[in-house]
PyMOL Python script that loads the backbone (N, CA, C, O; Angstrom):
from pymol import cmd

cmd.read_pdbstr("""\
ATOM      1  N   UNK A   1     159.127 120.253  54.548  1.00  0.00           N
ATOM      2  CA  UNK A   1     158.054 119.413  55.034  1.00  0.00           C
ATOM      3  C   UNK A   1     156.734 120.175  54.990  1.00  0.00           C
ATOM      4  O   UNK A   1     156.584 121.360  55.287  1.00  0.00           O
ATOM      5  N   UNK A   2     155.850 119.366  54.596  1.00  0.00           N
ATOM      6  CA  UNK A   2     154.160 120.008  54.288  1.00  0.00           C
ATOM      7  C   UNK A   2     153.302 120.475  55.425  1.00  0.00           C
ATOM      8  O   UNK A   2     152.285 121.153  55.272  1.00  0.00           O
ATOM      9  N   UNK A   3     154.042 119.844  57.215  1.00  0.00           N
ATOM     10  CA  UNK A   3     153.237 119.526  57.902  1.00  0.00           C
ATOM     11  C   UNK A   3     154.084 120.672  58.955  1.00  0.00           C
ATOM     12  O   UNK A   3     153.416 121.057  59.914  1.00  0.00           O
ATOM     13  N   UNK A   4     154.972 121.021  58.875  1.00  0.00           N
ATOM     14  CA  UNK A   4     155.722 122.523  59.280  1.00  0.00           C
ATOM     15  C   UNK A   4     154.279 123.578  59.168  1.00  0.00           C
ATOM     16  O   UNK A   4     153.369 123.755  59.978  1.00  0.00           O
ATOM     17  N   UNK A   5     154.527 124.170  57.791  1.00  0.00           N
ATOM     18  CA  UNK A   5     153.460 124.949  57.412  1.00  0.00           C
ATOM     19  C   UNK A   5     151.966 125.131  57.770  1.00  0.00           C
ATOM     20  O   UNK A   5     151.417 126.213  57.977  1.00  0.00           O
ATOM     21  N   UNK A   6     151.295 123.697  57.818  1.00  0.00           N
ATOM     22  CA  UNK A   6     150.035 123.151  58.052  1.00  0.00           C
ATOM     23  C   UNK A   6     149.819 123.473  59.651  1.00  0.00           C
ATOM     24  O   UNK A   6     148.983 124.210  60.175  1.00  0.00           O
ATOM     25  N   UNK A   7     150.801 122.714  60.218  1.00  0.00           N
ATOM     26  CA  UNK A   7     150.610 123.202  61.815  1.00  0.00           C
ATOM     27  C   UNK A   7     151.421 124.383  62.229  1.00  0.00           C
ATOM     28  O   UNK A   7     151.845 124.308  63.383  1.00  0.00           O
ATOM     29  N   UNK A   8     151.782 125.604  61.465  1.00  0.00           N
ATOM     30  CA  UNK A   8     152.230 126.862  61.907  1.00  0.00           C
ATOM     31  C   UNK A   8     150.805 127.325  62.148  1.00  0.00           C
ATOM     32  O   UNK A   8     150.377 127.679  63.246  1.00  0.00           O
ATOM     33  N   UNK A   9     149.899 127.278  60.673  1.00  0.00           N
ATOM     34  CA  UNK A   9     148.735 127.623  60.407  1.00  0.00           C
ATOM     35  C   UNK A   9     147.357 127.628  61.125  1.00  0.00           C
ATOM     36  O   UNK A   9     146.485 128.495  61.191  1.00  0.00           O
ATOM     37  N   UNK A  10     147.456 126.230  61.703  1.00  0.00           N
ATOM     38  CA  UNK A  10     146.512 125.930  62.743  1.00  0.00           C
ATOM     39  C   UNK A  10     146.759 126.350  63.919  1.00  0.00           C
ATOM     40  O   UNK A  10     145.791 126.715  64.586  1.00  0.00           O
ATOM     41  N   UNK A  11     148.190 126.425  64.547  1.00  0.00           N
ATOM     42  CA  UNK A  11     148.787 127.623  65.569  1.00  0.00           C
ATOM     43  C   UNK A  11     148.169 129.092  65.797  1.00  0.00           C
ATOM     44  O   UNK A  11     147.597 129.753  66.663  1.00  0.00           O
ATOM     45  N   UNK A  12     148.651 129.190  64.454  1.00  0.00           N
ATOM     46  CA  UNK A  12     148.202 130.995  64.406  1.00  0.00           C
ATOM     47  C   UNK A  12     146.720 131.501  64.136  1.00  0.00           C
ATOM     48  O   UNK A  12     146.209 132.610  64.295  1.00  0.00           O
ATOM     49  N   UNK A  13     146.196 130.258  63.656  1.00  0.00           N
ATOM     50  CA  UNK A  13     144.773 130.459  63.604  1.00  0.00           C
ATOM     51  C   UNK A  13     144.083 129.909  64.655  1.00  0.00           C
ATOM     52  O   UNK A  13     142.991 129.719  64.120  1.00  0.00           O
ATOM     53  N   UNK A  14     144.005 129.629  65.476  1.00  0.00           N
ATOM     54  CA  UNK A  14     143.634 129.106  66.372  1.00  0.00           C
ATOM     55  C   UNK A  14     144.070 130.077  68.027  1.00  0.00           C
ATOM     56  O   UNK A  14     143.217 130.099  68.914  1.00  0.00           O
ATOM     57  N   UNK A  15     144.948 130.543  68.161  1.00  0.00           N
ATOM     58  CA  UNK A  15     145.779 131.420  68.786  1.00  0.00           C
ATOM     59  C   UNK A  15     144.528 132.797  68.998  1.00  0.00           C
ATOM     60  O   UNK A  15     143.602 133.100  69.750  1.00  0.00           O
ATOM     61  N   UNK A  16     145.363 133.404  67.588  1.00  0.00           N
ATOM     62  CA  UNK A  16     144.208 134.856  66.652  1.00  0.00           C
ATOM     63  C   UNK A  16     142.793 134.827  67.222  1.00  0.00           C
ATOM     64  O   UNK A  16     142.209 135.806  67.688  1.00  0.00           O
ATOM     65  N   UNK A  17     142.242 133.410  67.117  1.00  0.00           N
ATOM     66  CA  UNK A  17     140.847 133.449  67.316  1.00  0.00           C
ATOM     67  C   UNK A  17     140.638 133.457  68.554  1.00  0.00           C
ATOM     68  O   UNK A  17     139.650 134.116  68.878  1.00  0.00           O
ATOM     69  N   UNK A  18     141.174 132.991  69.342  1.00  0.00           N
ATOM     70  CA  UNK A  18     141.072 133.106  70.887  1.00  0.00           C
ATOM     71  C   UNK A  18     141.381 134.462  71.294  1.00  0.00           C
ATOM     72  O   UNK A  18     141.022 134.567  72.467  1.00  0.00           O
ATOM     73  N   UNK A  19     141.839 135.462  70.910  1.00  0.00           N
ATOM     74  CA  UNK A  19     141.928 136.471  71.143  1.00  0.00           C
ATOM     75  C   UNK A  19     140.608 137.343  70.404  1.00  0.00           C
ATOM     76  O   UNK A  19     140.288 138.412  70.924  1.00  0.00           O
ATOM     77  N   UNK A  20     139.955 136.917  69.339  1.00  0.00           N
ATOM     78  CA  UNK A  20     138.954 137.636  68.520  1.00  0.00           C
ATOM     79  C   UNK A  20     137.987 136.843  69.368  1.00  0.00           C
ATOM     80  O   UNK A  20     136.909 137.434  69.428  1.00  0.00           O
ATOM     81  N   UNK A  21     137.997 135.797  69.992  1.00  0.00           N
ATOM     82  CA  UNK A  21     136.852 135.546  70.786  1.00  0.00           C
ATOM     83  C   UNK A  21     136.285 136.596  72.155  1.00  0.00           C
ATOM     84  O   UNK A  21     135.089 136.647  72.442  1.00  0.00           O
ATOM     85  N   UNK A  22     137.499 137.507  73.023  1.00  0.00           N
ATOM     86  CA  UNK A  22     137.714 137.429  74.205  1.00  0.00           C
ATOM     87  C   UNK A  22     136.594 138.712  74.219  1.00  0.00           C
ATOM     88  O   UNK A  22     135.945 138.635  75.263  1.00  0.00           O
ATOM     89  N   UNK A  23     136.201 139.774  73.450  1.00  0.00           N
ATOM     90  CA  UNK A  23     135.316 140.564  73.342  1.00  0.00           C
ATOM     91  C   UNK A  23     134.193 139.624  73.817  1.00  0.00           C
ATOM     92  O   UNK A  23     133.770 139.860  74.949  1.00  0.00           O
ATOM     93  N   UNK A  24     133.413 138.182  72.875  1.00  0.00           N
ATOM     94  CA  UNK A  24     132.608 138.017  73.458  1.00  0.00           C
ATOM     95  C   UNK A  24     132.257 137.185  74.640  1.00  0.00           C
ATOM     96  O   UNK A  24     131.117 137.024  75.076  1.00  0.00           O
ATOM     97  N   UNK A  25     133.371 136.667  75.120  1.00  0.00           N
ATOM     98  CA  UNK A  25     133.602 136.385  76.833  1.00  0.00           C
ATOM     99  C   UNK A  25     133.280 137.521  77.435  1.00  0.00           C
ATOM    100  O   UNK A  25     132.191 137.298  77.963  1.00  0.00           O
ATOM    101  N   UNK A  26     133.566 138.491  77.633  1.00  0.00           N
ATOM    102  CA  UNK A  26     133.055 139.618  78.135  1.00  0.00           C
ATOM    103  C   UNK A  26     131.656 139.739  78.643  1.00  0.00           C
ATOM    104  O   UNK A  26     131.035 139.798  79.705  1.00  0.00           O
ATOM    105  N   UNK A  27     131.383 139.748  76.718  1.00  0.00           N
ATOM    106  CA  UNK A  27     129.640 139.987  77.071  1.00  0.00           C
ATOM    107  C   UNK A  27     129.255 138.772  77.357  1.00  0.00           C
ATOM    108  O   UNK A  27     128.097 138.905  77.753  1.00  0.00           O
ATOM    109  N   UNK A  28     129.540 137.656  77.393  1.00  0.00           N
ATOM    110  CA  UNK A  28     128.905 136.094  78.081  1.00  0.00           C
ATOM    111  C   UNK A  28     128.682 136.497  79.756  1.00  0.00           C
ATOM    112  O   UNK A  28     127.599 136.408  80.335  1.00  0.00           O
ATOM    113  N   UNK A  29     129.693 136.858  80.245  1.00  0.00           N
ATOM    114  CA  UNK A  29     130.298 137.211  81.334  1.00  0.00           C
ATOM    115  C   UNK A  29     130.024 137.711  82.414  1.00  0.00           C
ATOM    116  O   UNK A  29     129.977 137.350  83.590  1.00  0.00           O
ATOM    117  N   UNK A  30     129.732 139.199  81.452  1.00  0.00           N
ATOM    118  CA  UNK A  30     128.980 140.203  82.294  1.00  0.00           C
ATOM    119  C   UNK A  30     127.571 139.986  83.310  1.00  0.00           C
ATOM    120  O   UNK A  30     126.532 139.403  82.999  1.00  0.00           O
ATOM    121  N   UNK A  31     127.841 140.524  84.358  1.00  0.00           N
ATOM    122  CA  UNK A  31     126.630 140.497  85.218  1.00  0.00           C
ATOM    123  C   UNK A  31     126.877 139.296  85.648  1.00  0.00           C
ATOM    124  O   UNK A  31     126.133 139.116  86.613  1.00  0.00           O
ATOM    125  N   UNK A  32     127.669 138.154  85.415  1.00  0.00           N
ATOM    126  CA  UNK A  32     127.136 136.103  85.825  1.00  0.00           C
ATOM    127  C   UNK A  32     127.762 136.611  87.553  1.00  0.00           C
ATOM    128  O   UNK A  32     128.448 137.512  88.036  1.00  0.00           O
ATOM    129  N   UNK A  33     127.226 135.732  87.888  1.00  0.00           N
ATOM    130  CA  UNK A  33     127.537 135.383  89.386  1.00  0.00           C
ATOM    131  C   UNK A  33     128.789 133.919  89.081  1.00  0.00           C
ATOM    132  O   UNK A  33     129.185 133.365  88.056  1.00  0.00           O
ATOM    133  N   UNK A  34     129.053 133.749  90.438  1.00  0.00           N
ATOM    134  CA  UNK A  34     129.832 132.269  90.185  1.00  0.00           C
ATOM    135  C   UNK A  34     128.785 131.285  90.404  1.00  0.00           C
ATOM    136  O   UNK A  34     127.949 131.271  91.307  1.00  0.00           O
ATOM    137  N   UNK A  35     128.958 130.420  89.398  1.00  0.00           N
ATOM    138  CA  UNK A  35     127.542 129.222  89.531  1.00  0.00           C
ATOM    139  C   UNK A  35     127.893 128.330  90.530  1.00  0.00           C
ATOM    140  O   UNK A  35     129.068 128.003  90.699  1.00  0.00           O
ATOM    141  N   UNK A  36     126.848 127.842  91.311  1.00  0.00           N
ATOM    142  CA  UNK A  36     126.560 127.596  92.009  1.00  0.00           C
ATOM    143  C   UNK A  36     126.019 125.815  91.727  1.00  0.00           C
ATOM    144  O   UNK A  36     125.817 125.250  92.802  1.00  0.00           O
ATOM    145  N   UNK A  37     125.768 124.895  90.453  1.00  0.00           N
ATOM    146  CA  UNK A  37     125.397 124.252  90.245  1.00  0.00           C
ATOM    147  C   UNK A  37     126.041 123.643  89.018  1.00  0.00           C
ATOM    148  O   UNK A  37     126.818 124.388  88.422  1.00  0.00           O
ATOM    149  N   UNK A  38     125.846 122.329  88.490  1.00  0.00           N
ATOM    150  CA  UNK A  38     125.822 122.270  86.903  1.00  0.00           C
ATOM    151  C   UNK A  38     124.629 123.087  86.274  1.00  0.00           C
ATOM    152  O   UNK A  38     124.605 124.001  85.450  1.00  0.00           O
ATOM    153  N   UNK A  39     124.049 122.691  86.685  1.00  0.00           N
ATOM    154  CA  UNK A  39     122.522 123.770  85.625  1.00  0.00           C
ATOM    155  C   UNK A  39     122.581 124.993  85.535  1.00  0.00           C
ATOM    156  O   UNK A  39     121.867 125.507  84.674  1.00  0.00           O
ATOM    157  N   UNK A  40     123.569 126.005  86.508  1.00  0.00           N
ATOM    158  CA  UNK A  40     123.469 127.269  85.909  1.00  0.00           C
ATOM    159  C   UNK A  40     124.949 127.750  85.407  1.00  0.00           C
ATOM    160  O   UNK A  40     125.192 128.956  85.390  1.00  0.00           O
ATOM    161  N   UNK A  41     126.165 126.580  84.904  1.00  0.00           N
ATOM    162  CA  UNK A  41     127.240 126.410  84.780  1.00  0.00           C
ATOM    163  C   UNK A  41     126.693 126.095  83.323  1.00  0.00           C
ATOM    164  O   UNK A  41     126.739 127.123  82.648  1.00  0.00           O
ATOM    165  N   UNK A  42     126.306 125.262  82.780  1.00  0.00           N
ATOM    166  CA  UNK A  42     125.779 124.706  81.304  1.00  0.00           C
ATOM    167  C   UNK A  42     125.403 126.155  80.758  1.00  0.00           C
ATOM    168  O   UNK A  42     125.598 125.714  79.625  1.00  0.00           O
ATOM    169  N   UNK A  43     125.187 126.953  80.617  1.00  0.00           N
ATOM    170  CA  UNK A  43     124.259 128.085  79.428  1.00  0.00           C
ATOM    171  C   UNK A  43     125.498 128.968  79.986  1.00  0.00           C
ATOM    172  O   UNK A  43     125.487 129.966  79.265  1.00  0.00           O
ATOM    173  N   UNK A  44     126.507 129.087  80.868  1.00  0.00           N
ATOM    174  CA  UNK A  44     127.864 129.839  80.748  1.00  0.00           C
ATOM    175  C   UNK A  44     128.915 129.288  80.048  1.00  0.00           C
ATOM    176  O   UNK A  44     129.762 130.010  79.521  1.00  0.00           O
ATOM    177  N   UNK A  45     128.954 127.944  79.980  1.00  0.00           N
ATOM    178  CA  UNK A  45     130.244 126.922  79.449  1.00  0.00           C
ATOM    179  C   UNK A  45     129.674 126.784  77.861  1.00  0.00           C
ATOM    180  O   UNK A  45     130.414 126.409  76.952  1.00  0.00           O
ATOM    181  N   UNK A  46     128.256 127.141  77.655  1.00  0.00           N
ATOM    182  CA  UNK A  46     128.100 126.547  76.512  1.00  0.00           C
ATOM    183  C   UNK A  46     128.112 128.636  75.271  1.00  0.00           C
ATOM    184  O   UNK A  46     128.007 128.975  74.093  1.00  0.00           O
ATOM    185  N   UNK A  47     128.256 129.130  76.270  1.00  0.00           N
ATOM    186  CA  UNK A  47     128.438 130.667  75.487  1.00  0.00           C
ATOM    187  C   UNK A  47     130.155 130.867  75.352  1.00  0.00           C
ATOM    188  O   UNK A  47     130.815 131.354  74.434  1.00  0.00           O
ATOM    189  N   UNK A  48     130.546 130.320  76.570  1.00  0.00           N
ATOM    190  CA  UNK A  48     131.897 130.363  76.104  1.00  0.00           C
ATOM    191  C   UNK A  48     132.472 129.810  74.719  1.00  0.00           C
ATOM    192  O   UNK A  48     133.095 130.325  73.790  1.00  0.00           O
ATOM    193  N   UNK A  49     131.994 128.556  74.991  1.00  0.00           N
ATOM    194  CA  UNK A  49     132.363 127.636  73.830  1.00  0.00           C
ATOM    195  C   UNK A  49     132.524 128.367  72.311  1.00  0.00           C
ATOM    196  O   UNK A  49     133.446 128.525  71.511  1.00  0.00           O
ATOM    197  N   UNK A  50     130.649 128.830  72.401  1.00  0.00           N
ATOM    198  CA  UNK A  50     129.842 129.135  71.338  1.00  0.00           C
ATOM    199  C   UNK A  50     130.873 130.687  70.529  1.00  0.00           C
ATOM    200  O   UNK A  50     130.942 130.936  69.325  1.00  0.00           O
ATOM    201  N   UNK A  51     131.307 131.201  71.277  1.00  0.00           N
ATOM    202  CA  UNK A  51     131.997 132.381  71.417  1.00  0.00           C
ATOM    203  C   UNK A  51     133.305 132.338  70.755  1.00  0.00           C
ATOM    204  O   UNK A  51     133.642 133.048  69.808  1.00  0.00           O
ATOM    205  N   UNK A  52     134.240 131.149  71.526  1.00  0.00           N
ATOM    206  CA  UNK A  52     135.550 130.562  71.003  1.00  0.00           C
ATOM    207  C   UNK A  52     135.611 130.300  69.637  1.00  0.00           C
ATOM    208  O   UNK A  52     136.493 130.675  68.864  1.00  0.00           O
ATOM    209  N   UNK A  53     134.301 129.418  69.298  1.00  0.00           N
ATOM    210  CA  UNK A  53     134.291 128.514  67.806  1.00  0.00           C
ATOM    211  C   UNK A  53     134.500 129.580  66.798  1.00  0.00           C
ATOM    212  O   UNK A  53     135.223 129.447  65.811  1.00  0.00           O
ATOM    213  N   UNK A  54     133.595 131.012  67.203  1.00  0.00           N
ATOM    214  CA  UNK A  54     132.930 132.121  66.585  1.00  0.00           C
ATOM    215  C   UNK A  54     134.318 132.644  66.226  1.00  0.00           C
ATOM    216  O   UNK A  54     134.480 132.630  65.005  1.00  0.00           O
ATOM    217  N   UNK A  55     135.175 133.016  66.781  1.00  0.00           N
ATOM    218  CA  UNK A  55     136.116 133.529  67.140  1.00  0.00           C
ATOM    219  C   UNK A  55     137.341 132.736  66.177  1.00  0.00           C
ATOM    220  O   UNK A  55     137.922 133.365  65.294  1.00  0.00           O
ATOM    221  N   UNK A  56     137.642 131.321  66.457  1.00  0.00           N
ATOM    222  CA  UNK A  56     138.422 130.496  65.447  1.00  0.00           C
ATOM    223  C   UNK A  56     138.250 130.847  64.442  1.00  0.00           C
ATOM    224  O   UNK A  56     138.992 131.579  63.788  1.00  0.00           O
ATOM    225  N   UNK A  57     136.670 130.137  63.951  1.00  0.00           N
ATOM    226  CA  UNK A  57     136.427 130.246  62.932  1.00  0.00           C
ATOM    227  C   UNK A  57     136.523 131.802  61.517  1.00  0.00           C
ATOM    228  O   UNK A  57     136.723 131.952  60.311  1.00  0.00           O
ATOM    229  N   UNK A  58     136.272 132.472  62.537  1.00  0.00           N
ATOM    230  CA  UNK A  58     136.553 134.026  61.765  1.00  0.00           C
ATOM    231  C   UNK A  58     137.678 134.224  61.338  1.00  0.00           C
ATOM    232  O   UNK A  58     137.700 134.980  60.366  1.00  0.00           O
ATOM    233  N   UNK A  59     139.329 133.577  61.916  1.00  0.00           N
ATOM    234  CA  UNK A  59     140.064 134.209  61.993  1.00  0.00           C
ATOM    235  C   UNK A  59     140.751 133.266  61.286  1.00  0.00           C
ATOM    236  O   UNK A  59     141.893 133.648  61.032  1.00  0.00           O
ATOM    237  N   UNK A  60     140.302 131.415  60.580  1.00  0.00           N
ATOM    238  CA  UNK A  60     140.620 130.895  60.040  1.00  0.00           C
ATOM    239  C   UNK A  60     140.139 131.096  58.620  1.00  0.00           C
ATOM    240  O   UNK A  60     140.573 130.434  57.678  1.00  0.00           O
ATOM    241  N   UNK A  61     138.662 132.618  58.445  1.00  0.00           N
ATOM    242  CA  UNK A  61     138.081 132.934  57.421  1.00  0.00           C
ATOM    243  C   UNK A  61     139.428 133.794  56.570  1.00  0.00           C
ATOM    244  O   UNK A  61     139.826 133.711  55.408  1.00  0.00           O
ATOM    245  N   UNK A  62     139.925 134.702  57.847  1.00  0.00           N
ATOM    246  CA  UNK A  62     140.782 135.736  57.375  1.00  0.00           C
ATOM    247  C   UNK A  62     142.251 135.375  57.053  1.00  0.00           C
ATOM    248  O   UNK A  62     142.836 136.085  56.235  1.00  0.00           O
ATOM    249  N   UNK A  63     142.768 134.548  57.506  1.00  0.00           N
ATOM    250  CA  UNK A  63     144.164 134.248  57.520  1.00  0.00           C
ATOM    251  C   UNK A  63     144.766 133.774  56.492  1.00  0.00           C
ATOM    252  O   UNK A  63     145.988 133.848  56.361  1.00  0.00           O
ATOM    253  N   UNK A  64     143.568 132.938  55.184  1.00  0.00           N
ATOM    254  CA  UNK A  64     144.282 133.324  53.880  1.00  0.00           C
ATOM    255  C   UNK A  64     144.557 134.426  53.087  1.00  0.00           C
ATOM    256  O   UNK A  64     145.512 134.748  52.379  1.00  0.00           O
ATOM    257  N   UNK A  65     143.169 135.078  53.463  1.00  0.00           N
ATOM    258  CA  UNK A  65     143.862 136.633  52.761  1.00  0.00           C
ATOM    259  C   UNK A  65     145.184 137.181  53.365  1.00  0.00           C
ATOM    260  O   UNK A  65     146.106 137.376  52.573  1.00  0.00           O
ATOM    261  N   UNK A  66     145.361 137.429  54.573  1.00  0.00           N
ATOM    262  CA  UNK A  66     146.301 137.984  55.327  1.00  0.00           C
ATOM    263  C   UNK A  66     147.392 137.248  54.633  1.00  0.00           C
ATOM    264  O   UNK A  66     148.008 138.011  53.888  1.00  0.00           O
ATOM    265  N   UNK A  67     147.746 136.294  54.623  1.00  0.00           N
ATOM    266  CA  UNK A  67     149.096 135.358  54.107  1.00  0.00           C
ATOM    267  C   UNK A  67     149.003 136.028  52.663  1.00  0.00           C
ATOM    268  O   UNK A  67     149.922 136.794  52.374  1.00  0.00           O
ATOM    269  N   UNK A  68     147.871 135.797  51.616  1.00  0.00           N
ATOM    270  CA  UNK A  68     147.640 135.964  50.733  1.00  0.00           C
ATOM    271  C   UNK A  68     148.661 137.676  50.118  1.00  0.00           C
ATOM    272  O   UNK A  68     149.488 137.899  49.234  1.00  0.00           O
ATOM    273  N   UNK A  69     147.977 138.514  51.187  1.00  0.00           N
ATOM    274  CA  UNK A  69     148.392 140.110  50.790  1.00  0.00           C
ATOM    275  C   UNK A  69     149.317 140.612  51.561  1.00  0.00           C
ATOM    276  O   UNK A  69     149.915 141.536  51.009  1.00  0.00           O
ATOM    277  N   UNK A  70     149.653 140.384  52.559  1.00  0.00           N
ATOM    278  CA  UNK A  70     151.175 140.575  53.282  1.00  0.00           C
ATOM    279  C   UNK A  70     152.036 139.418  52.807  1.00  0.00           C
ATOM    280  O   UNK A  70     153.218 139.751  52.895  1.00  0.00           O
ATOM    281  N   UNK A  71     151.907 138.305  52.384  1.00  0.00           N
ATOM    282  CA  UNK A  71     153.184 137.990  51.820  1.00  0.00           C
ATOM    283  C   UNK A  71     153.479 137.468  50.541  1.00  0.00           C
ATOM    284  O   UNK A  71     154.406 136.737  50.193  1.00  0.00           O
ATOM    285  N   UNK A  72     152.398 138.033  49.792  1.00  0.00           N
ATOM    286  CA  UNK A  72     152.899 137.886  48.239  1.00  0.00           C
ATOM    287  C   UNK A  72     153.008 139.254  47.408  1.00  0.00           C
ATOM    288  O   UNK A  72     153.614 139.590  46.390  1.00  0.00           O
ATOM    289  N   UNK A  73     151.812 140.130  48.657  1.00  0.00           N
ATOM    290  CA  UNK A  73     152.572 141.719  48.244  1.00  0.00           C
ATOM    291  C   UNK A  73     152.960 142.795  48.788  1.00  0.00           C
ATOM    292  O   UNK A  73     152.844 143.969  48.434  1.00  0.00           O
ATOM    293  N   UNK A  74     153.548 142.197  49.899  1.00  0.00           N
ATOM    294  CA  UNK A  74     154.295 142.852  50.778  1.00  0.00           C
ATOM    295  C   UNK A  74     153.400 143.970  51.183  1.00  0.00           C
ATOM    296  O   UNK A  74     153.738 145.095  50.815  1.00  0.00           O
ATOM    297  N   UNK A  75     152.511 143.863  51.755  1.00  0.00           N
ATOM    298  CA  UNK A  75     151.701 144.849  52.597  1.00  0.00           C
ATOM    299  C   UNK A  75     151.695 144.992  53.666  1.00  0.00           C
ATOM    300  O   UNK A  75     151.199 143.961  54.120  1.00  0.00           O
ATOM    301  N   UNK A  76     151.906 145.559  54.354  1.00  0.00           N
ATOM    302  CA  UNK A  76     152.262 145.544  56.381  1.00  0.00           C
ATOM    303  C   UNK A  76     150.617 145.110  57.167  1.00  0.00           C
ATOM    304  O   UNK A  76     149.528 145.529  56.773  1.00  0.00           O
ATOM    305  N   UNK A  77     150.747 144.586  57.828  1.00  0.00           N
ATOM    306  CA  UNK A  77     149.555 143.506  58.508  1.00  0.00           C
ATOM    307  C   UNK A  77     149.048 145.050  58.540  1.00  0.00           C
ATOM    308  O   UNK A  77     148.540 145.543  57.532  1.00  0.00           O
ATOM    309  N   UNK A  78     149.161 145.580  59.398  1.00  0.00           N
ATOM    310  CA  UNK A  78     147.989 147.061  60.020  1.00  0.00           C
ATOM    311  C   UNK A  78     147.448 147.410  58.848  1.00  0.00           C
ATOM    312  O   UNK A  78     146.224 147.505  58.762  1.00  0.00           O
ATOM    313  N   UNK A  79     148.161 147.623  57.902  1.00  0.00           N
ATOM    314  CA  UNK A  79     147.251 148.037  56.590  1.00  0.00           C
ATOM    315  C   UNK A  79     146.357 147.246  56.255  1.00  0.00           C
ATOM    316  O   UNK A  79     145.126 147.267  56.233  1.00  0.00           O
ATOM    317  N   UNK A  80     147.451 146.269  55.895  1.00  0.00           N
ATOM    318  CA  UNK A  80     145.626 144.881  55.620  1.00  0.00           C
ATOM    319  C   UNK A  80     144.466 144.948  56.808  1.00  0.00           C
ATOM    320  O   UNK A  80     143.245 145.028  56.671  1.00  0.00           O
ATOM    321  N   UNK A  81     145.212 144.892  57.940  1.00  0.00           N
ATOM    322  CA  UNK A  81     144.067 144.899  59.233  1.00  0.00           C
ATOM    323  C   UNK A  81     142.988 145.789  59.083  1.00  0.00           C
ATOM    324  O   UNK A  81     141.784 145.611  58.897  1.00  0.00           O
ATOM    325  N   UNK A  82     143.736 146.846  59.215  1.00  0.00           N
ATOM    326  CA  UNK A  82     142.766 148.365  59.541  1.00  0.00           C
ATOM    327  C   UNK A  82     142.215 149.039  58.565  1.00  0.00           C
ATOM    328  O   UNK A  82     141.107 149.554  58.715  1.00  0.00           O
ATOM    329  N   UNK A  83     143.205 149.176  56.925  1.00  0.00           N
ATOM    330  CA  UNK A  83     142.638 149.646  55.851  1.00  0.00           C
ATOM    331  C   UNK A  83     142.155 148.915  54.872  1.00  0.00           C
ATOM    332  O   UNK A  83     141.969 149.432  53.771  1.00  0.00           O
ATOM    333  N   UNK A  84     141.872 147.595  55.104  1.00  0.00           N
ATOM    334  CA  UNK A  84     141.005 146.748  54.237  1.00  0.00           C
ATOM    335  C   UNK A  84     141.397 146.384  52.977  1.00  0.00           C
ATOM    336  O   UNK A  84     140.658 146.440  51.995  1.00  0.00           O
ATOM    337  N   UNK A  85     142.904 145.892  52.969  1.00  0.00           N
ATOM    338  CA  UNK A  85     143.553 145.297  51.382  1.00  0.00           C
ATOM    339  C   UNK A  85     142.590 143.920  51.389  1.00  0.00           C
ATOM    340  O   UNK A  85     142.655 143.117  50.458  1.00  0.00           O
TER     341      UNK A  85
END
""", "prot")
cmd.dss("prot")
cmd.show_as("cartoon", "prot")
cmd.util.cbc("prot")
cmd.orient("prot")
């Protein structure tokens, strides 16, 4: 089935990126108080967001190569990761 594959993909890419996002939650983060309002809740909810998408999106940039070079030539992820196949 076509749709196995398709939604493993959107799983793992979507997953990945939430974790490549969490660096910039951090820096969104840092220093905030707990808001106190909608108006100073909006420019925190909207960095989160902004952060997440950043984060998906990067990791839906990378994940054909990764499939691409760990599994058509057997390269171990850390290598691709860290030494740049």
């Amino acid at each position: 089935m076509l749709f196995g594959p398709i939604r493993t993909y959107i799983t793992v890419g979507a997953t990945q990126g939430v974790i490549l996002a969490v660096p910039l939650w951090q820096k969104a983060l840092a220093g905030q108080t707990l808001p106190q309002s909608w108006a100073e809740t909006k420019p925190i909810l909207f960095a989160l967001t902004m952060a997440t998408g950043h984060g998906v999106l990067r990791m839906y940039s990378w994940l054909p190569s990764l499939i691409y070079h760990v599994g058509f030539h057997h390269v171990a992820f850390q290598h691709w990761l860290f030494d740049g196949w």
